[in-house]
N, C-alpha and C positions, 0 to 999 in steps of 0.2 A: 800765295800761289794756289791756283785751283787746277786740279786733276782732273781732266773728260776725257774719256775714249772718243776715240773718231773711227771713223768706216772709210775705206778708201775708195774713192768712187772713180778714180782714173788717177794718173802720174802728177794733175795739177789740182784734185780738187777732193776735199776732204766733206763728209757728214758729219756731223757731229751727237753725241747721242743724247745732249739734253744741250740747252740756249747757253752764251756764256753772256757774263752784263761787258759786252766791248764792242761799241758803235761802228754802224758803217764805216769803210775805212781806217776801223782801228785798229793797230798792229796788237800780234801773238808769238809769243814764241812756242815752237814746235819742236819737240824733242820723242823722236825714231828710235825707239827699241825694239831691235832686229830680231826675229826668231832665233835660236840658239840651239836647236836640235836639230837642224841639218849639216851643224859643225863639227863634222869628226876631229879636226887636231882641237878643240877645243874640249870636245868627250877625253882625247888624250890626255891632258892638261889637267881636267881634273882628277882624271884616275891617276898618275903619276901624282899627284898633290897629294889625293887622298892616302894611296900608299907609303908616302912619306911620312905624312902624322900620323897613321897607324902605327909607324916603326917606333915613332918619336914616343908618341902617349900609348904603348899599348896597353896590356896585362901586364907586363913585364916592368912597369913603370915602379918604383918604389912608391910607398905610403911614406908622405915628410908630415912630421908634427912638425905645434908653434914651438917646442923645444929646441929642435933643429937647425929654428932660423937666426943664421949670423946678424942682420941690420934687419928692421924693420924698414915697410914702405910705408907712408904716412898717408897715400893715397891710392894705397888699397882699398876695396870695399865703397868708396866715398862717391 
């Protein structure tokens, strides 16, 4: 898979900002990653989120030794 930005030059027709190796004719797939900062309920979304794991992992979190631990997980760390 190769990654190139493109520049939008109208609704049907893309620039591209360096050559790609796919002949006349040859098909691309194009994948639209929308701006995301004009999304208020999305800003909501994550501020509620982040508030969440703040509550979850704050300061207030205990410190766990490997003493502590009932069962190992074998595919920790791995």
């Amino acid at each position: 898979m190769v990654l190139v930005q493109a520049r939008v030059l109208d609704s049907t027709h893309l620039e591209l900002a360096r050559p790609i190796a796919t002949g006349c004719g040859g098909n691309v797939f194009v994948v639209v990653t929308e701006s995301t900062n004009a999304d208020p309920e999305r800003h909501q979304w994550l501020d509620g989120s982040s508030e969440s794991l703040r509550s979850a992992y704050g300061d207030s979190e205990p410190e766990y030794t490997a003493s502590m631990v009932r069962e190992t997980n074998p595919g920790y760390g791995a």
